[in-house]
Structures are given as C-alpha cells and as structure tokens.
C-alpha positions as CSV (number, residue, x, y, z in Angstrom):
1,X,-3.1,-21.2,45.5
2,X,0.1,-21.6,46.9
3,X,2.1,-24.7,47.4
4,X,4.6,-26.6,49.4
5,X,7.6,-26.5,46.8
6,X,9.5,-29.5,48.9
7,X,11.2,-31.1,46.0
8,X,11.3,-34.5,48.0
9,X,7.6,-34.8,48.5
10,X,5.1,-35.6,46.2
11,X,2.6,-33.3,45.6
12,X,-0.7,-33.1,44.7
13,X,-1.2,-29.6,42.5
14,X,-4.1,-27.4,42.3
15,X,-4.4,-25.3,39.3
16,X,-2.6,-22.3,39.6
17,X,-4.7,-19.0,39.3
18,X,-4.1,-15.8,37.3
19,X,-7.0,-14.8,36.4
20,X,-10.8,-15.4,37.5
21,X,-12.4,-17.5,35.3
22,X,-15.3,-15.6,33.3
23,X,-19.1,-16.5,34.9
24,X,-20.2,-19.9,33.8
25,X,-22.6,-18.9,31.2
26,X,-20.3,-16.7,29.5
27,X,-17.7,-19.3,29.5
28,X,-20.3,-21.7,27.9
29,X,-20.7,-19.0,24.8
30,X,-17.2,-18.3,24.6
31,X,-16.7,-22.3,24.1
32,X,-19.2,-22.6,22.0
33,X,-18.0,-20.0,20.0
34,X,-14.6,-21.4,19.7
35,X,-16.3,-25.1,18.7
36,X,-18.7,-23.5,15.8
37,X,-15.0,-21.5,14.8
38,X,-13.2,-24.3,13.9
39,X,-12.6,-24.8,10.3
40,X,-13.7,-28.1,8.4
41,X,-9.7,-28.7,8.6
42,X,-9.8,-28.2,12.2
43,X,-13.0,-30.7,12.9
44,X,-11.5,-33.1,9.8
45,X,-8.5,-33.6,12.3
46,X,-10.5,-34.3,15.5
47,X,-12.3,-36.6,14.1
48,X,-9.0,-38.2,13.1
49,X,-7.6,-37.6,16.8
50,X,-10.6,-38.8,18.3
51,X,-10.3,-42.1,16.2
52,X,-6.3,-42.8,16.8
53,X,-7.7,-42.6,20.4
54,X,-10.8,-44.7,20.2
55,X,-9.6,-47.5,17.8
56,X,-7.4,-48.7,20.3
57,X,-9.2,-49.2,23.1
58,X,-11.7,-51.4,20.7
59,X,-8.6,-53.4,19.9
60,X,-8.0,-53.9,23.2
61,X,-11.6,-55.1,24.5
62,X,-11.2,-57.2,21.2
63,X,-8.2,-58.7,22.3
64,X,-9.7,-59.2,25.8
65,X,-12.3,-61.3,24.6
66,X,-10.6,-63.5,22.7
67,X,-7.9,-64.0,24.5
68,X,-10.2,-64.8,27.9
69,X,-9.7,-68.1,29.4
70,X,-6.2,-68.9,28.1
71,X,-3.8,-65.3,28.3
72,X,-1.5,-64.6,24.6
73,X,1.3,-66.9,24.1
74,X,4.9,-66.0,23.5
75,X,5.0,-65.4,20.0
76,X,2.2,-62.1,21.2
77,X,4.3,-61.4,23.9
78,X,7.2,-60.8,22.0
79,X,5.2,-59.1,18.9
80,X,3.7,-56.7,21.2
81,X,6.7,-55.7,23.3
82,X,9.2,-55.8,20.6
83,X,7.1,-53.4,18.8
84,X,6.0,-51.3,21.8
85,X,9.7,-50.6,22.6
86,X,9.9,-50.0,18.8
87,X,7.5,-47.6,18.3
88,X,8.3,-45.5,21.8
89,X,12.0,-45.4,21.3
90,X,11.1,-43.9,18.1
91,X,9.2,-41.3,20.3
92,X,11.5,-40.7,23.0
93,X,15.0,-40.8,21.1
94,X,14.0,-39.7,17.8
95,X,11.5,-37.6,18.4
96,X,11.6,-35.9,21.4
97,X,15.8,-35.9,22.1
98,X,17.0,-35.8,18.5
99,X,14.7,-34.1,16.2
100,X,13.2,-31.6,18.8
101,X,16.1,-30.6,20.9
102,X,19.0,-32.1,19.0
103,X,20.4,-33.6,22.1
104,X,23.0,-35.8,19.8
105,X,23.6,-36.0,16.7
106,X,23.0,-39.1,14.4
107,X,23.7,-39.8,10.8
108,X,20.6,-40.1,7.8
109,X,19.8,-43.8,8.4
110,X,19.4,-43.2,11.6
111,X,17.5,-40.6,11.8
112,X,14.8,-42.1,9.1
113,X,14.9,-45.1,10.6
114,X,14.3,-43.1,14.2
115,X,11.3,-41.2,12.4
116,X,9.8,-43.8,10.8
117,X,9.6,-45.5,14.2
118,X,8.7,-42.3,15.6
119,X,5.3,-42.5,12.8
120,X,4.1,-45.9,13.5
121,X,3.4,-44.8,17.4
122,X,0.6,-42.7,15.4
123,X,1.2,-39.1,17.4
124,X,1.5,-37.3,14.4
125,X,4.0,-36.2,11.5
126,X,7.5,-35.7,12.7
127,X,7.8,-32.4,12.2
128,X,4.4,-31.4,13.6
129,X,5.3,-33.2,16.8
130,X,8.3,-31.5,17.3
131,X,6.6,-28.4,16.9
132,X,4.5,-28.4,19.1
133,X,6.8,-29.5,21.4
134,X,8.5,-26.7,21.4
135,X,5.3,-24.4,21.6
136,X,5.2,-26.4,24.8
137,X,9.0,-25.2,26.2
138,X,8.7,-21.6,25.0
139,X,5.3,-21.2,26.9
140,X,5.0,-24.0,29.2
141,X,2.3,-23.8,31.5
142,X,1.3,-20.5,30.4
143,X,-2.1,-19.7,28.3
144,X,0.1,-20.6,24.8
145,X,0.9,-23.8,26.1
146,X,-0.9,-26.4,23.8
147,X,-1.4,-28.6,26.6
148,X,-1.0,-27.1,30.1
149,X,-3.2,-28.8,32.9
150,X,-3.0,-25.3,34.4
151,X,-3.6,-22.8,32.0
152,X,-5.5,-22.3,28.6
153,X,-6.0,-19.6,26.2
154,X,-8.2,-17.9,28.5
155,X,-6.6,-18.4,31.6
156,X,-6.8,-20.7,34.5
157,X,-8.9,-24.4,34.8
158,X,-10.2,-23.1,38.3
159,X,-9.4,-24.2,41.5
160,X,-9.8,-27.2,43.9
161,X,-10.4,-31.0,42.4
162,X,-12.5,-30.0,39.6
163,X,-10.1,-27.7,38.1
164,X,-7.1,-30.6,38.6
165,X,-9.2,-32.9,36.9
166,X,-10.4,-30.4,33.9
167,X,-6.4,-29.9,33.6
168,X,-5.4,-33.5,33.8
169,X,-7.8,-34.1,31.1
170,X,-7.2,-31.5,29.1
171,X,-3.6,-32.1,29.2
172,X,-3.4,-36.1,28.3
173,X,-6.1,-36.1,25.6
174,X,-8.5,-33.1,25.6
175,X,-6.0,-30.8,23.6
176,X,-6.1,-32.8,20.6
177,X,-9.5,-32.3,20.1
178,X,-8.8,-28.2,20.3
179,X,-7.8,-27.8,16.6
180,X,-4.5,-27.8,14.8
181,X,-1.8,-25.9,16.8
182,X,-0.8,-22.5,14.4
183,X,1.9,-20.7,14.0
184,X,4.1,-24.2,13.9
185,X,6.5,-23.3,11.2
186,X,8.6,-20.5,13.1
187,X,9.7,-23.4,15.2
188,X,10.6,-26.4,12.5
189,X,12.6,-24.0,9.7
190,X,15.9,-26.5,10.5
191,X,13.4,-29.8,10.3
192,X,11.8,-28.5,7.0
193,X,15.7,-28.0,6.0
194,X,16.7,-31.6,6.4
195,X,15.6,-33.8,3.7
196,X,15.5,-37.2,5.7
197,X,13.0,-35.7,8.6
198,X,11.0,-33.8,5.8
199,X,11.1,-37.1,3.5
200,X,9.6,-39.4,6.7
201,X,7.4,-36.5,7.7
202,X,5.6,-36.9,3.9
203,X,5.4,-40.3,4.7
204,X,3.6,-40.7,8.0
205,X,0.8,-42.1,6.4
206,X,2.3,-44.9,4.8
207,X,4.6,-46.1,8.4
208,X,1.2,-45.8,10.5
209,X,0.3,-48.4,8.0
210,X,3.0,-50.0,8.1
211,X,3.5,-50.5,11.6
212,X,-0.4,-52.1,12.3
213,X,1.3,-54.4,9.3
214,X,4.1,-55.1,10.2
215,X,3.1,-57.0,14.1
216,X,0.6,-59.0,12.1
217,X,2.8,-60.4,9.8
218,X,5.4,-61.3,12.3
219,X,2.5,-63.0,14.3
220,X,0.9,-65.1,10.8
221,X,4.8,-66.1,10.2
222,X,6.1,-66.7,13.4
223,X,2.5,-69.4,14.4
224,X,1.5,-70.0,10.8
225,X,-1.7,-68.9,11.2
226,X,-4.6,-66.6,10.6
227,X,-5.4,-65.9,14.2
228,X,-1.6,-65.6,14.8
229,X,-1.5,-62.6,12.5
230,X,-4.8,-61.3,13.8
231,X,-3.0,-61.4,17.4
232,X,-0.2,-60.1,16.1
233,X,-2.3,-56.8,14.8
234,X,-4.5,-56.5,17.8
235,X,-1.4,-56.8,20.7
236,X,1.4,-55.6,18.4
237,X,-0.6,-53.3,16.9
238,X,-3.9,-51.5,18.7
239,X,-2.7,-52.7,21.9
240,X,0.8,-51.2,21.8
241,X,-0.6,-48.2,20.0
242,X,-2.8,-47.2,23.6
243,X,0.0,-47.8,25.2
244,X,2.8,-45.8,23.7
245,X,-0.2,-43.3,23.7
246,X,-1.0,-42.9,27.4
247,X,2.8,-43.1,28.7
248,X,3.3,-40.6,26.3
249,X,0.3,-38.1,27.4
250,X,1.3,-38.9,31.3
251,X,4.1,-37.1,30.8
252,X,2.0,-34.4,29.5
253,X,-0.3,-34.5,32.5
254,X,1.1,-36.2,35.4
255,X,4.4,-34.8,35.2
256,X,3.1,-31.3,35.3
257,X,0.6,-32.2,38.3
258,X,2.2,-35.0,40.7
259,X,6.1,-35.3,41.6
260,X,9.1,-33.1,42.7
261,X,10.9,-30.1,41.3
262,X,14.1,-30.4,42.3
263,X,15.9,-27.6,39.9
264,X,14.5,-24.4,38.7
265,X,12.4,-24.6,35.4
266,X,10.0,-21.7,34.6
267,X,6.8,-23.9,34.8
268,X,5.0,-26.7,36.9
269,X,7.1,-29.6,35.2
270,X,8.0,-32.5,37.9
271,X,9.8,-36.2,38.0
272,X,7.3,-38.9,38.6
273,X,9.1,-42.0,39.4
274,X,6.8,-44.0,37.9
275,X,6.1,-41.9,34.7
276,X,10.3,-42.2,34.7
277,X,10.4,-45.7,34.4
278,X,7.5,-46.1,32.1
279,X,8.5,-43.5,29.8
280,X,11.9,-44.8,29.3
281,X,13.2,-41.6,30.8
282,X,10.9,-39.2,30.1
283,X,9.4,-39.0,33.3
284,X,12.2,-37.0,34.9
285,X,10.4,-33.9,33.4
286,X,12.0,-31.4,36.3
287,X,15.0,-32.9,35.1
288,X,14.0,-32.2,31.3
289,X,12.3,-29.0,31.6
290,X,15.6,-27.5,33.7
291,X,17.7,-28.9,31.4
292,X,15.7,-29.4,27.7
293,X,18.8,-29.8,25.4
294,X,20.2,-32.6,27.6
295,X,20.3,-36.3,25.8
296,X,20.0,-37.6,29.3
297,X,16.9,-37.0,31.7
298,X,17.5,-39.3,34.7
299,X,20.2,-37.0,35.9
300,X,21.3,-39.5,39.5
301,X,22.4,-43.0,39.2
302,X,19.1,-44.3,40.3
303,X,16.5,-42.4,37.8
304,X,16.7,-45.1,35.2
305,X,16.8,-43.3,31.7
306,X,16.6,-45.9,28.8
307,X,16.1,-43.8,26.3
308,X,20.0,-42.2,27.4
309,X,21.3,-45.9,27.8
310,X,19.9,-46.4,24.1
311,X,22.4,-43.3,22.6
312,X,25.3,-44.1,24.4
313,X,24.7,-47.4,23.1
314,X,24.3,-45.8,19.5
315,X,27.0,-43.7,20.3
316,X,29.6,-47.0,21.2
317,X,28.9,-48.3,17.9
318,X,29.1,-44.8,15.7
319,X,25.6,-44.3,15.3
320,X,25.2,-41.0,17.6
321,X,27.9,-38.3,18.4
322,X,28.0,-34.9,20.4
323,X,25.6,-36.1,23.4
324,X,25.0,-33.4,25.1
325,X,24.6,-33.5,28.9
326,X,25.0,-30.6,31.0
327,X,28.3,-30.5,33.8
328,X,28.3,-31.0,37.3
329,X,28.5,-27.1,38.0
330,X,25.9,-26.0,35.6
331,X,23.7,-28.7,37.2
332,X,24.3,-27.7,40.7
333,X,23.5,-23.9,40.2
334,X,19.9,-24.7,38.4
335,X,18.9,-26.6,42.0
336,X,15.9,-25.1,43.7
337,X,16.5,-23.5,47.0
338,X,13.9,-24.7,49.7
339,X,12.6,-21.2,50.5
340,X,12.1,-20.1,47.2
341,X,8.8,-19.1,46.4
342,X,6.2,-20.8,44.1
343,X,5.8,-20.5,40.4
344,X,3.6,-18.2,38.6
345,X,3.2,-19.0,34.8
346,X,4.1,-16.8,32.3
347,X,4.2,-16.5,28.9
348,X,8.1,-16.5,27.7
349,X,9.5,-14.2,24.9
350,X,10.5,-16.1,21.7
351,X,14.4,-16.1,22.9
352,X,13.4,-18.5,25.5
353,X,12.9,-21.0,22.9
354,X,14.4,-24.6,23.1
C-alpha cells in the first residue's frame, strides 16, 4: 500500500506488502512449528523475557495500592526519577550511541560505569543489545529485522488495522518472546575485544541486582524506614524498570509506524515528537536511521536531544572526545525530496552495516 511520504505530516502506516501472506491455516502450522522448534535455551529465555516484562507491571499495581489515598512523597520522587534517568542514560548514551555506533569516544570508567547503568534497565547484556541493534540497521524493516512492525521472517504482517496492530505488537514486546537472535557475534567482534564492555557484559546479572537494590536502600536511608526502602524498590525499582522499558520499545514501534521522514533512510524509521522527548533523544529515529553514527539525533534547535546535551557535557569536562555529528552539506544532501516515491524494504548486504 502506498503512502503519502509528506515528511511534515504525521502518518498513520499500514504494513507494507511484499509478499502475500500464506493461507491462514498454513500460517497456523508454520507457527506452530517454529514454537515446538525452539530449543529449551530458547523457551528458558522467554520465560525470562516474559518475567522482566510482567514483574513490573505487578510492582506497579503494588505501588498503586499502597500508595492510594495519599500519592509518594519526595524522598520516592526523587528515588524513582533519579534512578529512571540513571538507568535510561545508560541505555541511550552507553548503549545505543557509544557501544553500538561509537558515536564518541569515552575513556574505561566511563564506559563501565555507562554499561553498568546500561544493565540495571534490565534489556539485556551489553553486548547482546548492541548486537542486535545492529541486526536492526543492516536489515531494518526487512524480514531479518528482529523487530520490524512491517516485516518478519516470512514476510509481511498483512494489511489494514490488523496487520498495524500485529506489527506494533510484535515490534514493542512480541519479539522477545521469538527466541534468541543468532548469528550475533559477526556484529560485536570489537565489543568482545574490549575488556571493560566484555567485563560489565559478564556481570549483567549482578547490576540488575544491583539496581532493584540500590533505590531501596536510598529510600530505607533517606526516611528511616522499612516501607521507605520498600517504596524505594517498588518506584525506583519496578516502576522505573516499565518505564525505561516501554520508551525504549516505542522507539522500536512507534517510530517505525507514526511520524515524519524527513531524510532518506532505507526503511520505515520516523521522528515522533513525543517519542523524542521521552526518549531523551531517541525519538528522532528518521534523524538516527539517516544518520546512525551521529552522537546527536535531534538534528534542529527545537528537537530536544538530552542524551547529545549529556556528551557534550561529558565532553566539557574530558570524559567524551571525537563526537561525531555529520556537516551541514552531508545533512542537506540525505533530505527527502517530496516526489520521491515510497519505500520498499529490503534486505541489505553486510557492507551496509552500521
């Protein structure tokens, strides 16, 4: 289905369409073929996914309840947003711009300290994130995309509001339930070569851990009390965790559904102003997508990036060096043209890797 490519006007996407999907009943078999194929590894690991997203929302109806009647006090407000903006700078600045696409460069404390933060948003190891990651550039929003909300391994989602929806989902949550993503390693040879990302990567574990402890000793400390640390663990803890989790996955999905494509970018990827502000940055995924080695996303002076004001920050102080943001000229040439026609997704040769 084709598209009005107006990169001023929010659009509402229907799942491209390649192929025709198979009958419904062979689909069925094929699916249930691929579920009774997984390997004990693979189901170990969804029911670990499917935990990491479940726990969360019980903290949060757990923190609803008790807190009814009277709202959280400061000492939660501050526990839960101080560790939120923790935990997703981690994410967006370690690592997403600096381990993934080595938009900057940082020196060894920095970077564990920007993985370990990275860990306690509970998305996976380091280097496993990253990885797939890239799997997502090289083949975004083709059938090797691990988490397309237009295309899977066997083609298209359908058409219409049903196939939007079975891509939305898919995209934001479904595809952690698919199995582990193979074939990783040809991307991650350079993170397996540094021993501060592979050091933190061994320890994911241990800074999950850490950071449900670490809220809920603030919050005992700081009120002096049981239920303060309790709090502390619920809203600094599961609470913050579901929400670093679903900005994260928007990108994921909304940004490759609803927004504009202002530049050129080989795949369905858009700028969602409110996934921009939320994700500290990452929202301006046209931006991203057109320009993936860039430090900085928000690419006009009124696409708020704070992940970019964090490493020039870093960088005023020592802490980062070589940001790299692409010129006014190579900027300008990577614009979309009004009358060019729509995508069609395609599976990109491994030279196109980030």
């Amino acid at each position: 289905m084709q598209l009005t490519r107006d990169p001023v006007t929010v659009q509402i996407l229907t799942t491209p369409h390649r192929t025709a999907p198979p009958p419904a009943i062979e689909k069925a078999s094929e699916e249930g073929d691929r579920v009774r194929a997984l390997s004990p590894a693979d189901r170990k690991l969804r029911m670990i996914n499917l935990g990491a997203v479940l726990v969360p929302i019980v903290g949060l109806v757990m923190v609803t309840v008790m807190s009814w009647g009277w709202g959280f006090d400061w000492v939660q407000f501050g526990v839960s947003v101080g560790m939120s903006l923790a935990t997703a700078f981690g994410i967006t600045v370690g690592f997403h711009r600096l381990f993934t696409h080595r938009s900057f460069r940082a020196p060894a404390p920095v970077r564990y300290t920007l993985a370990a933060l990275g860990s306690m948003a509970v998305q996976g190891p380091v280097i496993e994130w990253a990885g797939t990651h890239r799997r997502h550039h090289q083949h975004s929003d083709g059938e090797e995309d691990p988490h397309s909300p237009h295309m899977h391994a066997d083609g298209s989602w359908g058409d219409g509001i049903l196939g939007t929806l079975r891509g939305f989902y898919h995209a934001h949550v479904g595809w952690l339930f698919a199995g582990r993503c193979k074939g990783l390693g040809k991307y991650t040879k350079d993170l397996h070569a540094d021993p501060v990302v592979a050091m933190v990567n061994r320890q994911f574990l241990f800074w999950v851990v850490a950071g449900l402890v670490l809220p809920a000793v603030l919050g005992g400390v700081i009120s002096l009390s049981w239920t303060g640390a309790l709090l502390g663990f619920l809203w600094g803890g599961l609470v913050r965790i579901l929400a670093v989790h679903h900005i994260t996955w928007s990108v994921n999905s909304i940004c490759h559904l609803w927004g504009s494509s202002p530049f050129r970018s080989h795949d369905e990827s858009r700028n969602n102003v409110l996934v921009g502000v939320l994700g500290m940055g990452e929202g301006w995924h046209n931006n991203h997508h057109a320009f993936p080695t860039s430090a900085r996303h928000g690419l006009t002076w009124w696409q708020l990036d704070t992940s970019y004001l964090l490493i020039r920050g870093m960088a005023l102080v020592g802490l980062a060096s070589d940001i790299r943001v692409p010129d006014a000229v190579r900027i300008e040439s990577k614009r979309r043209v009004r009358a060019e026609p729509p995508f069609q997704p395609v599976n990109r040769p491994e030279s196109a890797a980030p």
